[in-house]
N, C-alpha and C positions, 0 to 999 in steps of 0.2 A: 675519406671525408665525404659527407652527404653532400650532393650535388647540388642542392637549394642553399647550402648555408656559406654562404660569406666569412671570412674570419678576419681580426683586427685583432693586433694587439694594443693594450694602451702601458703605456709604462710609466711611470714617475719617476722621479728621480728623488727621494725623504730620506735625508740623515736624520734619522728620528731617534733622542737623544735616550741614554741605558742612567741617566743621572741625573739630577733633578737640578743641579748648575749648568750646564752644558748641553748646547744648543748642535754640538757638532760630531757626538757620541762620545764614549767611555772609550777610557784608552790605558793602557799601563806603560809605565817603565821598566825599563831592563830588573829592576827588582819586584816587577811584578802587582806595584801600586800604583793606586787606581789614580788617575792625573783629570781632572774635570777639566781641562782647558787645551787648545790646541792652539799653536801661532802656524801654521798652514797645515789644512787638512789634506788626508789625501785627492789624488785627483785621477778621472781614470784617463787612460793615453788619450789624447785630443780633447778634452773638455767633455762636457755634459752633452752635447750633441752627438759627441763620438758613441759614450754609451746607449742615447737612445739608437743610435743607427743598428750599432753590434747587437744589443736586445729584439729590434724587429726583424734585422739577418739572420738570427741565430737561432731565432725560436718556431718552434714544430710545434705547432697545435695538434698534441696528440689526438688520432685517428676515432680511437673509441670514444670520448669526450666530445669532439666535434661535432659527431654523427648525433649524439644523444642530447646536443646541447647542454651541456655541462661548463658553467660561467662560474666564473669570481675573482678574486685578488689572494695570490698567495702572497707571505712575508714572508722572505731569507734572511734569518739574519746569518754573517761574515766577518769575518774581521782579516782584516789585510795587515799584515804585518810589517817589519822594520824592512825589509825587501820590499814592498809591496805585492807581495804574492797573494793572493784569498785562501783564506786558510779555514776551516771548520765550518763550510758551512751547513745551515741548517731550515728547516720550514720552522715557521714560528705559528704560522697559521696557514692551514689545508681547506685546499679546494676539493681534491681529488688525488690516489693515488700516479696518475698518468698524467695530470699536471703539474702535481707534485715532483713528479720526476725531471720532468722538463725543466721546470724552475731550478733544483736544483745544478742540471745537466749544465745550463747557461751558465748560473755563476761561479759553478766547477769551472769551465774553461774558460772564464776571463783574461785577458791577458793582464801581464802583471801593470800594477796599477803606479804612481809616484805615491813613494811611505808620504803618511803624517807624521810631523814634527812639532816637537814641544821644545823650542827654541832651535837650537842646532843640533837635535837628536832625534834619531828616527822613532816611531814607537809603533806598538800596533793599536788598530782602532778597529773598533766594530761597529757595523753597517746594518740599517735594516734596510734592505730594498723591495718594496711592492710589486708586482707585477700582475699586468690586468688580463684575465684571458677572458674574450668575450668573445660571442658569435652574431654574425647578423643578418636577415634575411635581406635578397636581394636577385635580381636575374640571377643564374646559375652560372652566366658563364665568363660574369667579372668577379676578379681577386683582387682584394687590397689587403693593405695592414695598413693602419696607422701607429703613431707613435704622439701621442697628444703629453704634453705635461700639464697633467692635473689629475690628481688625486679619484680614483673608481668611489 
């Protein structure tokens, strides 16, 4: 990592909906149809806080990136299933292939999350999660991350 550059991550937390009723993502049932509505979505272990904590712990601002100042917002989308395990995920939108990586890397090792449910049934649901990679100049020999909620 260049010596001059500072790194932060910023992360949001957007269930950004795959249907145009539904404010909480696209979800199917055990037959495989598409359910626009959710009565509790999923949640990840400890609330929204827990995941920004796990996101700014877990994540490695890749080396080459850093050095070259290479910023932006990737989109994972995922879908957590009736386990709530993260299943398939994917970049929806690239930054860079070594950020790319990372992004995925994080929400590869999620831990498992509580399913969403459509009444008293579990179902799987799909996620799109932002993540901000940005660098910033400052003395060389202070490191932060942040963890802001709000949209890059």
């Amino acid at each position: 990592m260049n010596a001059k550059a500072l790194t932060a991550l910023i992360c949001s937390w957007s269930i950004i909906h795959l249907s145009c009723n539904s404010n909480l993502g696209s979800h199917f049932n055990n037959n495989s149809k598409l359910i626009n509505q959710l009565t509790h979505p999923p949640e990840f272990p400890g609330g929204i806080d827990s995941l920004y904590h796990y996101l700014s712990c877990e994540t490695k601002y890749p080396e080459l990136e850093s050095d070259n100042d290479i910023m932006g917002r990737v989109l994972v989308q995922f879908m957590i299933d009736e386990n709530g395990e993260v299943q398939n995920p994917e970049i929806i939108r690239s930054v860079s292939p070594g950020i790319d990586r990372e992004a995925l890397r994080i929400v590869t090792n999620m831990p498992r999350w509580k399913p969403g449910f459509f009444y008293n049934t579990p179902t799987r649901v799909y996620y799109i999660q932002p993540i901000v990679f940005k660098t910033y100049y400052t003395h060389p020999d202070t490191i932060r991350k942040e963890v802001v909620d709000s949209m890059y």
